[in-house]
TORKOL-4160 file (C-alpha; in steps of 0.2 Angstrom, whole numbers, padded with zeros to 4 digits, m for minus):
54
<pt num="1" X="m0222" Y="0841" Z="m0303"/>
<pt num="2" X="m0221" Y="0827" Z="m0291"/>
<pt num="3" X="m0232" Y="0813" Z="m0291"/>
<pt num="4" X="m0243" Y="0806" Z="m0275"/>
<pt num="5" X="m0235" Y="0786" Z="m0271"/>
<pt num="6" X="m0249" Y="0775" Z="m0274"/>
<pt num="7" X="m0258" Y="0772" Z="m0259"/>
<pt num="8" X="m0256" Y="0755" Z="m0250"/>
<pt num="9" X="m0270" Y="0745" Z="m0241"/>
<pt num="10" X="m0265" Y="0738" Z="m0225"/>
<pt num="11" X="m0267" Y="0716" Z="m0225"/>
<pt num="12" X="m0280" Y="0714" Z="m0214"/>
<pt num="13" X="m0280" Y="0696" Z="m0203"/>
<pt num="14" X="m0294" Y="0683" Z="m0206"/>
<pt num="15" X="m0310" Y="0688" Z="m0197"/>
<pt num="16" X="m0317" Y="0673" Z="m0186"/>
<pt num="17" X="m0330" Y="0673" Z="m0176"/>
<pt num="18" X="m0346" Y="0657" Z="m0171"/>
<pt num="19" X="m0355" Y="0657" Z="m0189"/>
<pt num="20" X="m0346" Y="0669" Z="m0199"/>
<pt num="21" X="m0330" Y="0670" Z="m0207"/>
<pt num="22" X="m0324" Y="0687" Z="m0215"/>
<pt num="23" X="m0309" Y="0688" Z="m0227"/>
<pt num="24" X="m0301" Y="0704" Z="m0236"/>
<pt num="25" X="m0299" Y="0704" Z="m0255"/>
<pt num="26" X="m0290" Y="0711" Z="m0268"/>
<pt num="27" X="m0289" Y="0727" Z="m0272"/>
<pt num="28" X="m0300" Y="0731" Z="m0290"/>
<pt num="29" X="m0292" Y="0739" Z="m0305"/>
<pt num="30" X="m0298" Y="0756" Z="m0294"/>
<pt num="31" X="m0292" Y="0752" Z="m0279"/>
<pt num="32" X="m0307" Y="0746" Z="m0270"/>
<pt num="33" X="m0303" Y="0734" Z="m0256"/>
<pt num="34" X="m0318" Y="0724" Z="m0252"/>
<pt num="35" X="m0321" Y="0710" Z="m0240"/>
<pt num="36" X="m0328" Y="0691" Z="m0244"/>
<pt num="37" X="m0340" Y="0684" Z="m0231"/>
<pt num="38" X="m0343" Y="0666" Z="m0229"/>
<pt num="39" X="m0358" Y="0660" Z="m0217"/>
<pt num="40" X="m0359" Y="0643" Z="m0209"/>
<pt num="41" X="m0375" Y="0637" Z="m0205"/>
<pt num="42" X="m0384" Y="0642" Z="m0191"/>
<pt num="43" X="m0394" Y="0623" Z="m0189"/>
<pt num="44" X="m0392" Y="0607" Z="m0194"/>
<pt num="45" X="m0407" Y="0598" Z="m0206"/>
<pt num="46" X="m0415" Y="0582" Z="m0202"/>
<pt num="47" X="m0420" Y="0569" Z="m0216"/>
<pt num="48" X="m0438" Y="0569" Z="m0217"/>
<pt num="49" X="m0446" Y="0553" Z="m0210"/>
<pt num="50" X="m0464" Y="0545" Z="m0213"/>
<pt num="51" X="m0474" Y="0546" Z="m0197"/>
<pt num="52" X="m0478" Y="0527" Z="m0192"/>
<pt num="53" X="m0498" Y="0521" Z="m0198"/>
<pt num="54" X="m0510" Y="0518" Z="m0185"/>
């Protein structure tokens, strides 16, 4: 009987885009390719400061 070649995932380029960042893994021991995704913030945060006294 012949046996079916493993099946190869295609490499995938880095994803970019204004606040996200999506990169493709490896491939699990069953052969699950998933995908990471990093986010970058959205808005910056201020230090707090103490409003003056009156």
């Amino acid at each position: 009987m012949s046996q079916q070649p493993e099946k190869k995932h295609p490499e995938v380029p880095e994803g970019k885009s204004r606040f996200l960042i999506t990169r493709q893994m490896k491939p699990n021991e069953k052969g699950f390719v998933g995908y990471e995704t990093i986010w970058e913030p959205f808005q910056k945060e201020a230090e707090y400061q103490t409003p003056k006294r009156p």
